[in-house]
Every structure is written in C-alpha cells, then in structure tokens.
VEXLUMTOR-124090 format. One line per 2 residues: number of its first residue (from 1); their letters; for each residue x, y, z of C-alpha. Coordinates in Angstrom, 1 decimal. Layout:
N
NUM = a = X/Y/Z | ...
This chain:
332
1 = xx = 18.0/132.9/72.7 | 17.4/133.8/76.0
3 = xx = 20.4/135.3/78.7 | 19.5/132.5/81.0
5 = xx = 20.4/129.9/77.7 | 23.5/131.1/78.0
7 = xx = 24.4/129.9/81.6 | 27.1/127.5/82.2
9 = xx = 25.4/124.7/82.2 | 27.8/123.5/85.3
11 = xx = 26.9/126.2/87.4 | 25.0/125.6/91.2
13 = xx = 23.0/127.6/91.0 | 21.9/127.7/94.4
15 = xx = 25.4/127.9/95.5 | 26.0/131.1/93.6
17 = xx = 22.6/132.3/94.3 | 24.1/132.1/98.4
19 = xx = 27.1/133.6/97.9 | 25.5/136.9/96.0
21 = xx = 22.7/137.6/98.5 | 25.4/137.2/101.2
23 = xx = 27.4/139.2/99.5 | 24.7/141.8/98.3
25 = xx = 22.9/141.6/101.5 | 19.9/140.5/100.0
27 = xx = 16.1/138.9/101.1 | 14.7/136.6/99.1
29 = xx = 11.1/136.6/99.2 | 8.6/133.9/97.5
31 = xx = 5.5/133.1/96.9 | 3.6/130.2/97.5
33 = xx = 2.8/130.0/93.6 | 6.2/130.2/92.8
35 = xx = 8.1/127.1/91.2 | 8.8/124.7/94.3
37 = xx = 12.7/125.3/93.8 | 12.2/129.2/94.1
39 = xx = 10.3/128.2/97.1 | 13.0/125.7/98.7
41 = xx = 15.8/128.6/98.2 | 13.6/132.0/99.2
43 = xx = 14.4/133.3/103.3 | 10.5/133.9/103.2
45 = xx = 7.9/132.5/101.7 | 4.2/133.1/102.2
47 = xx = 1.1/134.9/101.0 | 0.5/138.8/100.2
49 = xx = 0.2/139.7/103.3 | 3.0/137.8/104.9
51 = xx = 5.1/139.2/102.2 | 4.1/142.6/102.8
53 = xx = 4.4/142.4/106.2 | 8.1/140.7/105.6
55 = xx = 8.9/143.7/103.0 | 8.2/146.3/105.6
57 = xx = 9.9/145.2/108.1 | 13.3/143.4/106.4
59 = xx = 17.0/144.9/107.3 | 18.0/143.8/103.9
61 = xx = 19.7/146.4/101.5 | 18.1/144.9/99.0
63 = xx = 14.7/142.7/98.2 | 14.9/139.9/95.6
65 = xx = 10.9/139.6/95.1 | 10.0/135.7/93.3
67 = xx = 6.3/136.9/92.4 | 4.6/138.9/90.3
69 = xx = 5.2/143.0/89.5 | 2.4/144.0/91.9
71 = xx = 3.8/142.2/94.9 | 7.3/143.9/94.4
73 = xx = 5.9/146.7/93.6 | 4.3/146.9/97.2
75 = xx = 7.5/146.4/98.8 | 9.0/149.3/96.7
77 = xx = 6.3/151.0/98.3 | 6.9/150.1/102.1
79 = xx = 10.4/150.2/101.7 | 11.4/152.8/99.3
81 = xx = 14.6/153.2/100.7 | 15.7/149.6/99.4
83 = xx = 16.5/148.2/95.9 | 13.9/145.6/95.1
85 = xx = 14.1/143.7/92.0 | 12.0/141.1/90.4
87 = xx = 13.5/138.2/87.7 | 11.3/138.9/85.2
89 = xx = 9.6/142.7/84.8 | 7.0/140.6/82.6
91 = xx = 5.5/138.8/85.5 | 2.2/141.0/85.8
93 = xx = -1.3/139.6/86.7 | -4.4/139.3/85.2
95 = xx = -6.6/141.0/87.7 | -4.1/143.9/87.7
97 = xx = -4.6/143.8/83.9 | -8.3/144.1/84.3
99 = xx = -8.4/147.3/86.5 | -6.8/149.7/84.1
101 = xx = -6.3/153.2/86.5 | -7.7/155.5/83.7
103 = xx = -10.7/153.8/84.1 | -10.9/152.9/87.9
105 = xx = -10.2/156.8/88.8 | -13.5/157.6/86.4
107 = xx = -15.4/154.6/88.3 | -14.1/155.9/91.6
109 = xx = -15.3/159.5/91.3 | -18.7/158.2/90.2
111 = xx = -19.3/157.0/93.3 | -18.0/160.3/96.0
113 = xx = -19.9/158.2/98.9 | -18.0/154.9/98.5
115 = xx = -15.2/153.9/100.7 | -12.7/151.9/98.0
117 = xx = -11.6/149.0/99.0 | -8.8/147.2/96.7
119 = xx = -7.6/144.1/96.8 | -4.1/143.7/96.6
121 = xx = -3.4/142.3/93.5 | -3.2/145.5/91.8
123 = xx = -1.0/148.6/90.0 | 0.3/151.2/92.2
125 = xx = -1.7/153.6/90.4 | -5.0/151.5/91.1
127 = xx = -3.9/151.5/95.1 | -3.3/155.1/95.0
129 = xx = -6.9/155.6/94.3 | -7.5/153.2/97.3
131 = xx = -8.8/153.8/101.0 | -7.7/150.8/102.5
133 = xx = -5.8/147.7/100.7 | -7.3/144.0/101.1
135 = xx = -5.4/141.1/100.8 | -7.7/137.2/101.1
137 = xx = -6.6/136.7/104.3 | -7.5/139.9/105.9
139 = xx = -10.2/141.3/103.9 | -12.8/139.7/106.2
141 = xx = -11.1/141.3/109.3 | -10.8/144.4/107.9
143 = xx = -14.4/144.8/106.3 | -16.0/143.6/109.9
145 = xx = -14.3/146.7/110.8 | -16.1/149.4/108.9
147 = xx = -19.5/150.8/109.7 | -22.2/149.0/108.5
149 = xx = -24.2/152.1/106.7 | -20.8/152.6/104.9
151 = xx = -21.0/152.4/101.3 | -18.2/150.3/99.6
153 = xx = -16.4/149.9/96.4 | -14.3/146.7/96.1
155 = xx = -12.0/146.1/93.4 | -10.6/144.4/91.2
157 = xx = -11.9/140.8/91.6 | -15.3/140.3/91.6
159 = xx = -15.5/136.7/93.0 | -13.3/137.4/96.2
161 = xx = -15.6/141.1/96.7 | -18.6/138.6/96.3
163 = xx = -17.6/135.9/98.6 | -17.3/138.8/101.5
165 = xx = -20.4/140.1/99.9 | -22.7/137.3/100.6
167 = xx = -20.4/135.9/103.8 | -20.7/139.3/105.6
169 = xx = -24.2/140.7/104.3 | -22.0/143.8/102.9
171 = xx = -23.8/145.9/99.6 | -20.8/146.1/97.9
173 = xx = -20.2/147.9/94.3 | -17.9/145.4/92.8
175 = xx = -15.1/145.9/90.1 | -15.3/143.3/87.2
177 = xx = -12.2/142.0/87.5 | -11.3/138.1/87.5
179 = xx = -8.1/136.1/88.2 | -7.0/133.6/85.1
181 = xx = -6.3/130.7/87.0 | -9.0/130.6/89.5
183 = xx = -11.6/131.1/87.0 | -10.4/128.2/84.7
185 = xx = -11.5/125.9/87.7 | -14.9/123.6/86.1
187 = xx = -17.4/122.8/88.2 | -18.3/119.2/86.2
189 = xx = -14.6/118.1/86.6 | -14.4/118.8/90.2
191 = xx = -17.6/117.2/90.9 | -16.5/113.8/89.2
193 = xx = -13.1/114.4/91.1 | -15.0/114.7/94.5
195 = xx = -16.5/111.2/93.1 | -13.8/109.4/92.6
197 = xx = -12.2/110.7/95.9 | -15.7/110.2/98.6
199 = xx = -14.9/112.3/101.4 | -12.2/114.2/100.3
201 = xx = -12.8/118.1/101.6 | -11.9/120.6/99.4
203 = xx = -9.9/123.5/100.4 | -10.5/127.0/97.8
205 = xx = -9.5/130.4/97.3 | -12.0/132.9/97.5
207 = xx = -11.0/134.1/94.4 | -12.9/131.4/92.6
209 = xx = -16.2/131.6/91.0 | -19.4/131.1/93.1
211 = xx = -19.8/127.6/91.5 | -16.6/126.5/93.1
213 = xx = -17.0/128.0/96.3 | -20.3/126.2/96.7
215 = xx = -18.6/123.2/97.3 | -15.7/123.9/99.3
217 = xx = -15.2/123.2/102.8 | -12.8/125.5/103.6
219 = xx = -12.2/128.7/101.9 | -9.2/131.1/102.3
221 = xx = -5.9/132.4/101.5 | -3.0/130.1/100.5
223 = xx = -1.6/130.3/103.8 | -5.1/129.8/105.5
225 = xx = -5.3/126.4/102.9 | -2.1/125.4/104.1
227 = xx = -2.8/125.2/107.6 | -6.1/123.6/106.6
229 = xx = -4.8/120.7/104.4 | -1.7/120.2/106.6
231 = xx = -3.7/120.0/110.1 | -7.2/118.3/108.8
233 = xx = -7.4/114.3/109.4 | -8.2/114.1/105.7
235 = xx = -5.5/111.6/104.0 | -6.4/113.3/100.6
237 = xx = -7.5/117.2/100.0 | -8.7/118.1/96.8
239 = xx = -7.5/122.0/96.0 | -8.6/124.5/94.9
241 = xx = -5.8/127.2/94.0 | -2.8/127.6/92.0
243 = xx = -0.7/123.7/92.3 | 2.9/125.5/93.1
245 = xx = 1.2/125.7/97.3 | 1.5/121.7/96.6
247 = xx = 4.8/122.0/97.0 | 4.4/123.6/100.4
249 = xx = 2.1/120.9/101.6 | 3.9/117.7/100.8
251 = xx = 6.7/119.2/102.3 | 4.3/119.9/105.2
253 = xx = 2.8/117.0/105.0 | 4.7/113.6/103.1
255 = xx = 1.5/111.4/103.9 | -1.4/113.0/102.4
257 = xx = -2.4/112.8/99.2 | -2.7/116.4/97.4
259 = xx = -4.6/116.7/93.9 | -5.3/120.0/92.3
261 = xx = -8.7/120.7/91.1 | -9.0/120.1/87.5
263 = xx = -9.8/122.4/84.9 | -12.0/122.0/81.9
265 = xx = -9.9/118.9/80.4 | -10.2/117.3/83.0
267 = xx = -6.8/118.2/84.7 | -5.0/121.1/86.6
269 = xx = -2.4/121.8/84.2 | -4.1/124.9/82.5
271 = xx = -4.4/126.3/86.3 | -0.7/127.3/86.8
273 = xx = -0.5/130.9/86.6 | 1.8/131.8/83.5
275 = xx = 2.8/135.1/85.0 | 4.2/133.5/87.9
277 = xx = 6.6/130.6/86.0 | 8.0/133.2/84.6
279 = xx = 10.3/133.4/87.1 | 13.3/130.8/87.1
281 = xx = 16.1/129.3/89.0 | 18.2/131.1/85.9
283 = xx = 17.0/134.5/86.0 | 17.1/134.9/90.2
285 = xx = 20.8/134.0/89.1 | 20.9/136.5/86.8
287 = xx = 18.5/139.2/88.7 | 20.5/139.0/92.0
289 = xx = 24.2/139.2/89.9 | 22.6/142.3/87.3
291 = xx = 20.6/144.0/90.4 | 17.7/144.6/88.3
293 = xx = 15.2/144.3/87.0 | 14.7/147.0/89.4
295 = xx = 10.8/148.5/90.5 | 10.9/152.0/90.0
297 = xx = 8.0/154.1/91.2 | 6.8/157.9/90.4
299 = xx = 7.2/159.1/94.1 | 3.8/160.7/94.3
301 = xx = 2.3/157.7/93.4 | 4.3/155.4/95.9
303 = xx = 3.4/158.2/98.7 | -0.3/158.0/98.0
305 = xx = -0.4/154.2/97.7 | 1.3/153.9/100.6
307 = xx = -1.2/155.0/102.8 | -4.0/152.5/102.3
309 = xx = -1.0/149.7/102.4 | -0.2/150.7/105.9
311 = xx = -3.7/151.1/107.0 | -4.0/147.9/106.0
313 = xx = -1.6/146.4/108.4 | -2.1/148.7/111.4
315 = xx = -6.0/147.0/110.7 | -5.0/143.4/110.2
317 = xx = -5.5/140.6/112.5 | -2.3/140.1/114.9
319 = xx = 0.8/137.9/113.4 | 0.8/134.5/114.6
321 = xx = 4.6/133.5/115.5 | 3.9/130.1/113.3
323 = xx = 3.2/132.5/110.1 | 5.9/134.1/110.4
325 = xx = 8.7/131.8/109.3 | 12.3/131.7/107.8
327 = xx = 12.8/128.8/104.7 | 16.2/129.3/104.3
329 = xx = 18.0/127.9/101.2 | 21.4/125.5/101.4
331 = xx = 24.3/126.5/103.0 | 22.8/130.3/104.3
C-alpha cells in the first residue's frame, strides 16, 4: 500500500497544498502533460523552456517541479542554490532512457568536428556532454544561428532532429532516440479521424514520426499548439501530442471541440505519457510536507551541464509577456 493510500481521506488537498508552499516558500511548477488538477493548482505552467526559464529566474526557497526527473533536474541545475523536489523520483522519460551517457560520450568523441546539439529531454550527464541545449520551441531559432558549414550532432530524438533536418536543409548526425507517446501515434487512425472530422487542421509535435508530421498543419511545441488551437477559426482541432495540454485548451477555449489523435486502437488513451501520471494530487501533498524527493546532482556534472543550458537561453528567441503567465491555485 502506497503512503498516498494512507491520506485522510477528508483532507483538501489543495487547501493544505496552499498553506505549505506559503509556509515553505515554495514555486510550483507544471507541465502542460501533467494531470489537469496539477495544472489548475501549479503558479506556472508551460513548456521546457518556459519552465526553464521560470526555474532560473524564481525567488522561491524552494521548487516543487510536477514533471518528469529531467525537467527538475534542469532547475537543480540553474538554481543550485534552491531545494527542488519532484513527487515521484520515478517519473523519468523514455528519450532520456534511450541516450545512455556511457554510450553518447563514445558517440560524441567519434565525431571531434561535430557541434552537439541536445535536446532537452535528457540526463544531466547526457547535457554535460552538450554544446548548446534545444528545447521544440527554440531549436529552430537556435540552429538558424549556427554556421551553415558547421557539422552537427543532435540528440536524443531522432524525429524532432529530423523535422529541423529536412525544414532547415541542416546534415545532421542524429541520435536514435524516440519519445513513447509520440511514436504510438498511427497514421491509418488519424487519417479516418481527419475523415470523419473534414476540415479539421491538425496541430503536432515535432517529436512525432515523419508519417504524422506529413499531415499536420501546424507543428510545434505544446505552448506553440496552444496558441495555435486556441486562436485558429477551427471549431474542432484534431491533436497531436500528449491529451493532458487538452486541459489547457478547453480552459482556453470552452467552444471548440478538442480530440486527441488516436493511437493504434483507434483511440488516444495508450498516448498519455505513464512517466508523467505518476505524479498525483497525493504525493505534491506529501512531496511539499516531506521536502523531498529532493534532485541531487554531482557538482561537476551540474557545472558542466550548466553551460549549454544557459547558452541556450542567452540564444533563444525573446519572451513574449503573454508566455509568461502565473496560474495560481485557490486561495494563494
């Protein structure tokens, strides 16, 4: 039986959850795959880079981070001073998973005349190996920047390193490295979806397979999709991304018409990322009243992955004001 079981069953939870981050002087930060009730409580939510950006920049003694390891892990990084925990030290990710640093550091000194590029979603270990850190919403930005003779490694997903690939005429050596979720999209089932719903654009991550991408007509980060299904004229957006940004959208948006792309079966069930519902209501409780799970990082490595996070940000596109955003839970 878990801790969480053990809860009074009686408990607000959000009203607790207040009172310990006021009393902590804690952030709350979310992402937009995170279960809609994480979402409606966070201070912040947004994508990997507004989180990073948010993480670097917070007053807070301490960073409550609703994601997966990875993203804490970066704001360990850019704010090492502060304690940053995460509810569940099991939430890792699949493309982390797939980029084992033993292995990338051998792949890495293969190649002396490539510039490494790594996308975000990845250990500490795999960024201190890194030149410059990526996330999808600046990676186009940031490799428009670099000279075009300059060799590249991109790492660890292979769809996102071939979407900039093709879109920006780039030769780039890619990791092989997918995401679980995005690659469970099917092709077949979103075509008979797009025929049962004539005229319904669909809005992807560039994370997804080729095959999926071909049909898109918009692709980008999760906050790039939200401001696309939020401000297009379309009454119903077919996308194509983890379904907790839904949440976002009909919040955003009550009168359009939201349907996640389906999977294999048919439906978008098998598309929520199991690593990020790890995190609950329960265990924020608990994580926020224990102070830990805590991120703890060999200081050598959080130096050295440090670097390409920051030159990351110093080469992103400017903020927009709108981006940047407090969601503040009840009675904060």
């Amino acid at each position: 039986m878990g801790v969480e079981s053990s809860l009074n069953p009686a408990m607000d939870l959000v009203a607790e959850i207040n009172r310990l981050r006021r009393e902590k002087n804690a952030v709350i930060l979310a992402h937009y795959y995170q279960d809609g009730a994480i979402q409606d409580i966070a201070d912040f939510v947004g994508d990997s880079l507004d989180l990073s950006r948010k993480a670097a920049s917070t007053d807070a003694d301490m960073i409550v981070f609703c994601g997966v390891r990875f993203m804490a892990e970066v704001a360990k990084i850019l704010s090492p001073e502060k304690k940053v925990v995460l509810p569940d030290m099991a939430a890792g990710c699949s493309l982390e998973d797939s980029c084992p640093p033993d292995d990338f550091k051998a792949f890495v000194e293969a190649h002396p005349d490539h510039m490494v590029l790594s996308y975000i979603n990845c250990s500490a270990e795999v960024k201190a190996l890194t030149d410059i850190i990526v996330t999808s919403s600046n990676a186009e930005h940031i490799v428009s920047q670099l000279p075009a003779d300059q060799k590249l490694i991109f790492a660890p997903d292979r769809h996102l390193g071939g979407y900039l690939s093709r879109k920006l005429g780039r030769d780039m050596l890619l990791w092989p490295g997918t995401c679980i979720v995005h690659e469970r999209f099917s092709e077949k089932e979103l075509i008979k979806l797009q025929a049962r719903h004539p005229g319904a654009p669909v809005a992807a991550h560039p994370e997804c397979p080729d095959q999926i991408i071909r049909h898109a007509d918009h692709v980008g980060s999760t906050s790039s999709i939200l401001k696309f299904c939020t401000e297009t004229d379309a009454e119903t957006i077919i996308v194509a991304t983890e379904p907790g940004i839904i949440h976002q959208m009909e919040k955003a948006a009550p009168e359009k018409t939201f349907i996640g792309a389906p999977g294999a079966d048919g439906n978008c069930s098998c598309n929520t990322c199991p690593f990020m519902a790890l995190n609950t209501m329960d265990k924020l409780y608990l994580c926020l009243k224990a102070e830990g799970p805590e991120i703890v990082l060999d200081e050598a490595t959080r130096i050295r992955a440090e670097a390409p996070l920051r030159r990351m940000l110093e080469m992103s596109p400017a903020q927009s004001p709108a981006k940047d955003r407090t969601i503040v839970g009840a009675d904060l």
